[in-house]
ROTOR-340084 format. One record per residue (C-alpha): residue number from 1; residue in one letter; z, y, x. Coordinates in steps of 0.25 Angstrom, whole numbers, plus 5000, padded with zeros to 4 digits. Layout:
tiba_mivo_zz_yy_xx
NUM_A_Z_Y_X
...
//
This chain:
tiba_mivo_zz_yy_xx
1_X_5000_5000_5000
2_X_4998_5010_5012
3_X_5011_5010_5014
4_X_5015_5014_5003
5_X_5031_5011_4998
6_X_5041_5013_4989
7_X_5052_5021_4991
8_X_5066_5026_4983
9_X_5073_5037_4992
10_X_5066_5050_4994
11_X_5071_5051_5006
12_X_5062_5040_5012
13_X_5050_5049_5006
14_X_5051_5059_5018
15_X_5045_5071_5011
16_X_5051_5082_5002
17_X_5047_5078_4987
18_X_5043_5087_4974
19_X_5054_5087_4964
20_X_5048_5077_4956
21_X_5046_5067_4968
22_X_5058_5068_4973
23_X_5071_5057_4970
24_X_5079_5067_4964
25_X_5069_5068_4951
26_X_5064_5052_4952
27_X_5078_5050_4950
28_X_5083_5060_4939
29_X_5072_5054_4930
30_X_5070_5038_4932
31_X_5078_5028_4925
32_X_5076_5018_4934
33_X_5068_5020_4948
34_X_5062_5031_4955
35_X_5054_5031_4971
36_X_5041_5035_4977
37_X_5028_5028_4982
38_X_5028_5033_4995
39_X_5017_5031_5007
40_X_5013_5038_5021
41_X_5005_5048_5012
42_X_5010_5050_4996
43_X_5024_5049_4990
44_X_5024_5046_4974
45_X_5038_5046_4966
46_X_5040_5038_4954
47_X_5050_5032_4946
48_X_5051_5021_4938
49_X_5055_5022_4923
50_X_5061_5009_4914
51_X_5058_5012_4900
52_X_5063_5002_4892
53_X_5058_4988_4900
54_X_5048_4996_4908
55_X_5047_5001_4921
56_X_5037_5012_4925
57_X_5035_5020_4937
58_X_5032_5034_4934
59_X_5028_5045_4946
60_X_5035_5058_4946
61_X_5026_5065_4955
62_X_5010_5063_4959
63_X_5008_5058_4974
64_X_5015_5067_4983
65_X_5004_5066_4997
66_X_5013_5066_5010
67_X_5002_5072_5018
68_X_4992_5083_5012
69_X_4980_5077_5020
70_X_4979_5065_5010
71_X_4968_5063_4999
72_X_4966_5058_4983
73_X_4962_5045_4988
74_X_4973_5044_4998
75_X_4983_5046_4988
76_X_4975_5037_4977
77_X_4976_5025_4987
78_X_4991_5028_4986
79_X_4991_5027_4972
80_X_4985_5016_4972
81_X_4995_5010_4982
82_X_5008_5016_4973
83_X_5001_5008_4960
84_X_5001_4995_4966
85_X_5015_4997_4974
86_X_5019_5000_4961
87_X_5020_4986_4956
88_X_5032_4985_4967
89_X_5040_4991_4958
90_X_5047_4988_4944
91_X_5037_4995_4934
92_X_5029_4990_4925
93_X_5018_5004_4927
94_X_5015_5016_4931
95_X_5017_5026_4920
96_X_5012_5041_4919
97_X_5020_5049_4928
98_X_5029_5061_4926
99_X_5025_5073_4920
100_X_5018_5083_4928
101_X_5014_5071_4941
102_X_4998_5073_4941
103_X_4992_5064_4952
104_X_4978_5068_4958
105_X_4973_5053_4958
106_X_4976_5041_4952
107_X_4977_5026_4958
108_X_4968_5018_4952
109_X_4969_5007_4939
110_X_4980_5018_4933
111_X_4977_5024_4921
112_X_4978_5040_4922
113_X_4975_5053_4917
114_X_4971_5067_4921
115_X_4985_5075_4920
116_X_4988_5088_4927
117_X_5001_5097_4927
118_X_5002_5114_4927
119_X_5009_5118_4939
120_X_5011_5134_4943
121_X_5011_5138_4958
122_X_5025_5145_4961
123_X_5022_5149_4975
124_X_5011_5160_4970
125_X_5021_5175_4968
126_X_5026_5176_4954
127_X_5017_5186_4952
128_X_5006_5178_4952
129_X_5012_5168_4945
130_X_5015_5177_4933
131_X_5000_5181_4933
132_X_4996_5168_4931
133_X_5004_5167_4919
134_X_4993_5167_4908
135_X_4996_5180_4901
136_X_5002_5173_4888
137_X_5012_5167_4897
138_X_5015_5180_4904
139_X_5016_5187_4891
140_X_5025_5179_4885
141_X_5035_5180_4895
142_X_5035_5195_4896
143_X_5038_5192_4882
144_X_5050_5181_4883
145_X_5055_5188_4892
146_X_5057_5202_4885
147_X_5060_5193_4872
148_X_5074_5190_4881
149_X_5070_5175_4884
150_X_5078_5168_4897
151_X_5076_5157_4905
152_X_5088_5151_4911
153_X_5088_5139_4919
154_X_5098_5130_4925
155_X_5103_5115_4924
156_X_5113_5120_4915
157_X_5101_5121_4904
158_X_5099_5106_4903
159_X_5104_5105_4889
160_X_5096_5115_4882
161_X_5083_5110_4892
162_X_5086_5095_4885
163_X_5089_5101_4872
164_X_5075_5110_4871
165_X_5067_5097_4876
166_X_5072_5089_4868
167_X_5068_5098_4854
168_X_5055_5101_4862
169_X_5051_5085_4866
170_X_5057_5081_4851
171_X_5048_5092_4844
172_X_5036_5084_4851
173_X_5040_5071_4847
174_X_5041_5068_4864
175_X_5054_5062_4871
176_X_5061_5071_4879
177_X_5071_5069_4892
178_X_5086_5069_4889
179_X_5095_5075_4891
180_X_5103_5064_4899
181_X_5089_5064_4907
182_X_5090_5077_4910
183_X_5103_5076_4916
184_X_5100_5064_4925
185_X_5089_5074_4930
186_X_5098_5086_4932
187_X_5107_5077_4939
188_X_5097_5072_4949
189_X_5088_5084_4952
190_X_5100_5095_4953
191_X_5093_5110_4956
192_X_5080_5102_4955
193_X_5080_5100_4940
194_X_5082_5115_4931
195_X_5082_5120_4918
196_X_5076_5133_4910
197_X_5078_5137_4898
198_X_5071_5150_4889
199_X_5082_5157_4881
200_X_5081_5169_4871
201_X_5091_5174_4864
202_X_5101_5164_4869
203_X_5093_5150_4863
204_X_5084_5143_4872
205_X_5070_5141_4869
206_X_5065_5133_4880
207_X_5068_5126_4893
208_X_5061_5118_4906
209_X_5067_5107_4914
210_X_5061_5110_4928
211_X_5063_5101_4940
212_X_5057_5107_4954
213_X_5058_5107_4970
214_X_5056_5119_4980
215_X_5044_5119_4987
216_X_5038_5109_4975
217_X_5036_5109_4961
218_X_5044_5112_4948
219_X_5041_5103_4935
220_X_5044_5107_4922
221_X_5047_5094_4918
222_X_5054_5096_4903
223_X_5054_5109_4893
224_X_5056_5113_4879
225_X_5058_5124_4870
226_X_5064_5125_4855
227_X_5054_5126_4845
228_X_5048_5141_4846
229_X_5054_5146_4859
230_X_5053_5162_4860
231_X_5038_5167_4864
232_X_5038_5163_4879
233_X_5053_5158_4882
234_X_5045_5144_4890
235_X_5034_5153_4897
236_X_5046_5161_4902
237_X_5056_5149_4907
238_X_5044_5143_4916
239_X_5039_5157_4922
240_X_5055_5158_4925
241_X_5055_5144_4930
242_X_5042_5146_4938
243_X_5049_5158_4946
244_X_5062_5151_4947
245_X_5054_5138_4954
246_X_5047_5148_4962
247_X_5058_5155_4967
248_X_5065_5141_4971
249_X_5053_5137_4980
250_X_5044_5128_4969
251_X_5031_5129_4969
252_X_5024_5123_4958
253_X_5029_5125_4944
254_X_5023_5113_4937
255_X_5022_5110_4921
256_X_5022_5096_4923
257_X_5010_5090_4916
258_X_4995_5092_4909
259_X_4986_5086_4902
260_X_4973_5090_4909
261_X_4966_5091_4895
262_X_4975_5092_4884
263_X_4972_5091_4871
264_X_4967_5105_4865
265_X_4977_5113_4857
266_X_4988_5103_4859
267_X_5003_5104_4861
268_X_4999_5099_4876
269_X_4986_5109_4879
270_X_4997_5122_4873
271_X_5008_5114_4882
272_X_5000_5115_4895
273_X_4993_5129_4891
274_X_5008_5134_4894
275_X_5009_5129_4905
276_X_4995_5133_4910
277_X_4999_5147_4907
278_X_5008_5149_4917
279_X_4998_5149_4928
280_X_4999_5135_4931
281_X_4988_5125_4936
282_X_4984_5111_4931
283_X_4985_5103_4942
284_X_4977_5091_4939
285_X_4978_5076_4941
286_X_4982_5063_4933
287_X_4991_5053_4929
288_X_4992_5038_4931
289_X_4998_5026_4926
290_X_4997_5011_4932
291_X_5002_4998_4925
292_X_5010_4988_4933
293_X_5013_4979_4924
294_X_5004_4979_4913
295_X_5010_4970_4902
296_X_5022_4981_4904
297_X_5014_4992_4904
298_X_5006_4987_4891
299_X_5019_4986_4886
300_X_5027_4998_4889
301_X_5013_5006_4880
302_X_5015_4996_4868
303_X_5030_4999_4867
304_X_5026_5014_4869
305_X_5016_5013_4857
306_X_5026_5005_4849
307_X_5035_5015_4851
308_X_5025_5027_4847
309_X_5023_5021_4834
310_X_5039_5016_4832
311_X_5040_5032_4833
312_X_5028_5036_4824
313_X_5022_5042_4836
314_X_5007_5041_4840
315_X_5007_5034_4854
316_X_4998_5042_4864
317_X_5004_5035_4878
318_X_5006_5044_4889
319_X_4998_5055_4896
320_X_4989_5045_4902
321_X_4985_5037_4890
322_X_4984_5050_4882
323_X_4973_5054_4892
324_X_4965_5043_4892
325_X_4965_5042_4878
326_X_4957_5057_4880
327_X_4945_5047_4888
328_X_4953_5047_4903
329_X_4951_5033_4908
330_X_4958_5025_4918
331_X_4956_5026_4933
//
């Protein structure tokens, strides 16, 4: 396998890792395992979720290259390598990976779909980054502003963070993280893992979970709002939060997750036009997912459509499967 290896310590990585690579946060969300594919060249972290009698190992972040000089097909032979090193472990498949993890190439024999996520760079001078606001966004932060809207933030806002995604995720008919969940993750990530939250007139109107690394990235991983937040309460909490990551040495401020063609006049195309307006760039790439064992991973869909009808609700799989039913195939 080119040398390729599993490892569980960090510290035998040998190279300082984004947030969202790192031990800390493989930790605060698995409930079972957590390592990374690590060889000469690329280092990929994963985790290994157990739902129910299954066991999937989900990717956290896309390939991280060790050295700059190397290429797509360099990086797809160690793909291909972390596929079939992948039957070492315990898992019965591949499954899509975390929100806002876009890989630039796929191994081959996955299935997979084109994905993106809209990240901001923080190292531009806040000037420029507020004139690339589009000019609703910038408008209707003059105006939250001057309507007496405040962001505070702080893991002291955990509670209300919950509570507002929990009404927001319910309202969508979506499951949410718990707040026992969230906990864990405040536990394990310390300063790495904050919250914000939009008030006005005392009662809060939106919040963010962010989770970030100085020098990296920061992922707005969770957020909600109650049902008609004040005119431009959200659009001020993340231009707050992007100068706060800023000043703290981040320096990409990522949305975390894009459909490359989103449905038009959907909840989804509105969702990612937000996000759009803040300056921000798609960055393009896919998504993938590999069975191990196929009579589980037949079985782990057939209990997930039973499931969607049990609870009256129209089984559309995951990212990937909703994808290729829009005519993506299979590499």
């Amino acid at each position: 396998y080119n040398m390729l290896e599993l490892v569980y310590n960090e510290d035998q990585i040998g190279k300082d890792l984004p947030i969202t690579a790192s031990e800390k946060y493989l930790k605060a969300i698995t409930n079972y395992s957590y390592g990374w594919f690590l060889s000469a060249d690329f280092v990929l972290p994963f985790i290994i979720e157990k739902r129910a009698i299954f066991k999937r190992i989900v990717f956290t972040h896309e390939t991280i290259y060790l050295n700059e000089n190397l290429s797509l097909v360099e990086e797809k032979k160690f793909l291909d390598d972390v596929v079939r090193y992948a039957e070492k472990t315990d898992a019965d498949f591949i499954y899509q990976p975390r929100p806002g993890v876009v890989f630039s190439i796929c191994p081959n024999n996955c299935r997979c779909a084109p994905f993106g996520s809209y990240q901001i760079d923080l190292t531009l001078d806040e000037d420029v980054l507020f004139a690339n606001l589009h000019s609703k966004h910038r408008n209707v932060i003059r105006k939250a502003i001057k309507d007496g809207v405040i962001i505070k933030f702080g893991r002291e806002y955990l509670d209300i963070c919950a509570n507002l995604m929990q009404q927001t995720m319910s309202r969508q008919g979506l499951p949410y993280l718990s707040k026992r969940e969230m906990l864990l993750m405040q536990k394990e990530m310390g300063q790495n893992l904050i919250f914000y939250v939009a008030f006005k007139d005392g009662i809060p109107q939106g919040a963010a979970m962010l989770v970030y690394k100085a020098n990296f990235a920061c992922y707005y991983l969770h957020g909600g709002s109650i049902t008609s937040p004040s005119p431009g309460s959200m659009n001020l909490l993340h231009w707050n939060a992007m100068l706060d990551m800023k000043s703290l040495g981040v320096r990409i401020y990522d949305f975390v997750g894009a459909r490359v063609t989103p449905n038009i006049d959907s909840k989804l195309e509105s969702i990612q036009k937000f996000k759009s307006r803040f300056g921000a760039q798609l960055k393009k790439g896919y998504l993938w997912k590999v069975p191990i064992n196929r009579f589980m991973y037949g079985l782990f869909y057939l209990f997930a459509k039973i499931n969607a009808i049990v609870h009256g609700v129209k089984y559309k799989g995951d990212i990937i499967d909703e994808e290729n039913n829009k005519g993506y195939f299979n590499i």
